[in-house]
N, C-alpha and C positions, 0 to 999 in steps of 0.2 A: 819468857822474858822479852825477848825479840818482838813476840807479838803485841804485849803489853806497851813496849814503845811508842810501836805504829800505830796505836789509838789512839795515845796521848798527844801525839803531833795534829796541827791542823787542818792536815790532808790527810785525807785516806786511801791509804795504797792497798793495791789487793795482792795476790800473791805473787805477780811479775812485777810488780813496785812501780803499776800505772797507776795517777792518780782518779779517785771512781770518786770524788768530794762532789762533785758537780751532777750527778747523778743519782737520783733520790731513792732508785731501788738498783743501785749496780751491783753494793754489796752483798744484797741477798742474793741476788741475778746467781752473783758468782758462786755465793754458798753453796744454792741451791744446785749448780751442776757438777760441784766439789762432791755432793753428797749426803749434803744434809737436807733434810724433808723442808717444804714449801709447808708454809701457817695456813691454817684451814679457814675458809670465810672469806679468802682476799683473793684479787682475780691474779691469775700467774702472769706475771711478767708485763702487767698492761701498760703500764708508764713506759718501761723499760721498751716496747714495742715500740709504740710509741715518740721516743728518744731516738730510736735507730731509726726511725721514717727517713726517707732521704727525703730533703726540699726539694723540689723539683722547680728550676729557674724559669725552664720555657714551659708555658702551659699553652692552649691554644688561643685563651683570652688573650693572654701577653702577647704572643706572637701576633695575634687577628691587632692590637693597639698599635704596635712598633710598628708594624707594615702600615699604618694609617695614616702613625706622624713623619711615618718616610714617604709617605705619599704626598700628603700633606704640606710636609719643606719644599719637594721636588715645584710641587704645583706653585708654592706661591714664588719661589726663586725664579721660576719660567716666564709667571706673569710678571715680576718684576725687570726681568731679562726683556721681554715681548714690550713692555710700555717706554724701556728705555730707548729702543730702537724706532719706536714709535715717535716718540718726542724726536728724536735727531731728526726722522724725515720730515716731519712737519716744521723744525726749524729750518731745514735746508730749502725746502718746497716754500717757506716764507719769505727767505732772501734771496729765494729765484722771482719770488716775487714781487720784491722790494726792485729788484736791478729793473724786472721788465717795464715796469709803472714808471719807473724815470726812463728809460728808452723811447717809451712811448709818448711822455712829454717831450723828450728831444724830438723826436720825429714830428708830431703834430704841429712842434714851434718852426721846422724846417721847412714842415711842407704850408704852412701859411704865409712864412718866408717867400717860397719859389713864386707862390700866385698873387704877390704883393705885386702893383707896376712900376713902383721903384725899381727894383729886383731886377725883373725882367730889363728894363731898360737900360742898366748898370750892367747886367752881363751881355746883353746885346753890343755896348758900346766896348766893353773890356776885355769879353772872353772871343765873342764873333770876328772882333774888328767893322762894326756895323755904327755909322755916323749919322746924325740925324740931316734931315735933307735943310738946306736956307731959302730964305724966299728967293736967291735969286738962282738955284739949282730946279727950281719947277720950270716947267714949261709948258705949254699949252699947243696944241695941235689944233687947227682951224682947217676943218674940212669945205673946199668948194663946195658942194652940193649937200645938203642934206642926205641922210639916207631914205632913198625911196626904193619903191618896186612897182616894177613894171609889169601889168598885167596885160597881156597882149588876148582881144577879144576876136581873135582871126575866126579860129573854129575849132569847135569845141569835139576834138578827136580825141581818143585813148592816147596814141601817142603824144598828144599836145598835152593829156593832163598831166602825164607821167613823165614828159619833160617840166613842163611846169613845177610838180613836185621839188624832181631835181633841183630844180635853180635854184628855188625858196630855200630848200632845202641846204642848199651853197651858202645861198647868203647868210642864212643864219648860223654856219659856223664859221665865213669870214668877219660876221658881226662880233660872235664870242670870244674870235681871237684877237 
């Protein structure tokens, strides 16, 4: 009577009162090791085998993929890291370059400034204390004689050229001075 129940319900429980509905050969599974003979023609327990397979999650394809898109991330994360860092120096390296380009305009407008003769004669007079001369601060120097030389035709010795030399030689650095 008991048994009769448990068929009529829409699960079927085997003799621990687990349910085996979901399992298309569990009841006989179970018959069959209860005691009663396996039907002839049909293969033992093939489904049933089958059923018990464990899925196996990691396989080495799965494993060889994940490691690919872990690679994968890794690499494009790096080069996304590497161009960021990239970009900041070339924006920095731009505005070192932006400052130098107007420096070097200030300079170039400086240094055409210094060799201007306005310039010059504006800090000669202001920063020197250097005044320009008036006509009546010139003076003029009037020498009695001309400059001459005298070449004396006595006799013509070593000694006498080499005095000779000398003298010329006099005059023309009291001339420079």
């Amino acid at each position: 009577m008991v048994r009769a129940s448990r068929e009529s319900v829409a699960y079927r429980l085997d003799e621990d009162g687990v349910d085996t509905s979901r399992f298309a050969g569990g009841d006989k599974k179970r018959r069959s090791s209860a005691g009663a003979e396996p039907e002839k023609g049909k293969k033992k327990g093939a489904r049933g085998v089958r059923m018990r397979r464990k899925i196996r999650l990691v396989t080495p394809a799965r494993l060889f993929c994940g490691i690919f898109v872990v690679f994968m991330c890794a690499g494009m994360i790096y080069s996304q890291m590497r161009l960021t860092q990239l970009t900041n120096q070339i924006s920095e390296r731009q505005a070192t370059l932006e400052d130098l380009a107007s420096e070097q305009v200030a300079l170039t407008s400086k240094y055409e400034q210094q060799y201007n003769a306005d310039f010059i004669a504006d800090y000669a007079e202001n920063t020197l204390g250097m005044v320009k001369l008036g006509t009546a601060q010139v003076e003029y120097l009037e020498l009695s004689s001309p400059d001459e030389i005298e070449v004396s035709r006595d006799t013509a010795t070593i000694s006498g050229a080499v005095g000779g030399l000398v003298r010329g030689f006099t005059a023309i650095l009291e001339y420079l001075r």
